[in-house]
C-alpha positions in Angstrom: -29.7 187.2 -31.5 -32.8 186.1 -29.7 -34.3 182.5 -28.3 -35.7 182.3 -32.3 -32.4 181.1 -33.4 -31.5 177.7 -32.9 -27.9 176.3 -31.4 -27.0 175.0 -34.7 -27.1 178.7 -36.3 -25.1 180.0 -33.0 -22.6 177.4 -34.0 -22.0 177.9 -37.4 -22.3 182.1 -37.0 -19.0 181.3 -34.5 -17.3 178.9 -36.9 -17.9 179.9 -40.2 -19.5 182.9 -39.9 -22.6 182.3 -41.9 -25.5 184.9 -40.7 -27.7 182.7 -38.2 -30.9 182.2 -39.3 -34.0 182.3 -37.5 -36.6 179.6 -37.0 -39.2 181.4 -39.0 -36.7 182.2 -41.6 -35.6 178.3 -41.7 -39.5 177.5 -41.9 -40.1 179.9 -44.7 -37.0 178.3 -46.7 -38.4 175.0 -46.4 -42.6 176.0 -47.4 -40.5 178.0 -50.0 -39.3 174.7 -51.6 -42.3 173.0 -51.7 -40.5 169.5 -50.4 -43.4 168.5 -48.8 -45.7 168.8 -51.5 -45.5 165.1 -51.9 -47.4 164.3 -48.8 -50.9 164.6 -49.1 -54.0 164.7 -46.8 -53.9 164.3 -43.1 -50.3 163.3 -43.5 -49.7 167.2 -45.3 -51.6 168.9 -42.7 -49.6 167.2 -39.6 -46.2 168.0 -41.6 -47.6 171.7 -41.5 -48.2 171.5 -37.4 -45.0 170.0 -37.3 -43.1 173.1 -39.3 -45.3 175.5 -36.9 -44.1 173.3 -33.4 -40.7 174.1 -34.6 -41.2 178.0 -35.5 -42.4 178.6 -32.3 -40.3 176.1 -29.8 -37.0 174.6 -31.7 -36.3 171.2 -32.8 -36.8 169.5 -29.8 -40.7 170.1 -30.1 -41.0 167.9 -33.0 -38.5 165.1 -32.2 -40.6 163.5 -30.0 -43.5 160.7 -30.7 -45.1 161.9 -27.8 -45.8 165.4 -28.5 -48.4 164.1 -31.2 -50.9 163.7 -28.2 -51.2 167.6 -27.7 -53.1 170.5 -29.6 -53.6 170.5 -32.6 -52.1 166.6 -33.0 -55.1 165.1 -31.4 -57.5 166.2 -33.3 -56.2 163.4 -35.8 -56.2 160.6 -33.1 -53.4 159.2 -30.8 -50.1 159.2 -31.2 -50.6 155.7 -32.8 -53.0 155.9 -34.6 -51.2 159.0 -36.5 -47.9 157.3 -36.5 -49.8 153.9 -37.9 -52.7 155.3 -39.4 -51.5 158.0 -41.4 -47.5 157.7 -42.1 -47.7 153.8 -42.6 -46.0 153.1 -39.0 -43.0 154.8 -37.0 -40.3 154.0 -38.9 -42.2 156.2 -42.0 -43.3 159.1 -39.5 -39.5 159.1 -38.1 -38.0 159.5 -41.7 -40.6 161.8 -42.1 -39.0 164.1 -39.5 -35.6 163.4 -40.5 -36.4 165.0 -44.2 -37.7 167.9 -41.6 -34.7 168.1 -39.8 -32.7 168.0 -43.0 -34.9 170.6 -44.9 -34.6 173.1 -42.2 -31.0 172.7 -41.5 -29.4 172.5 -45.0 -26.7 174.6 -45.1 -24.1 175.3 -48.1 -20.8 176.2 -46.1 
């Protein structure tokens, strides 16, 4: 099955055997249903890195504050002064990647 499918797909291909997905084809269900659309600017475009972190290295690339000081995230500034500047503070850039993590891993069992 490949390292682009996550655990979570690994787990519910053995439990309820559901066809696991990969990462790209999780990323293209999310752009698919335009979720995001309601954040605009800056804010969009770091959603859109965020998406791409996760295509290429899992969900543990994007669950960290921390990660926002590397390529391409710097371009917009530290990780504070995305997290403050452009979502409003952490607890909006956190929910913002809990609606990630729930967009990518919706599942109808």
């Amino acid at each position: 099955m490949g390292q682009e499918v996550d655990v979570f797909d690994l787990i519910l291909h053995i439990a309820y055997g559901k066809k696991p997905l990969t990462r790209n084809e999780r990323l293209k269900n999310v752009k698919q249903s335009s979720y995001f659309d309601k954040y605009e600017g800056k804010a969009r475009e770091i959603i859109n890195h965020l998406l791409e972190r996760y295509a290429e290295h899992g969900i543990t690339a994007i669950d960290n504050i921390g990660g926002l000081k590397f390529t391409p995230f710097d371009q917009y500034g530290t990780p504070v002064q995305i997290v403050d500047g452009i979502f409003g503070g952490r607890e909006s850039y956190l929910q913002a990647i809990r609606e990630i993590e729930r967009q990518l891993y919706e599942v109808n069992i």
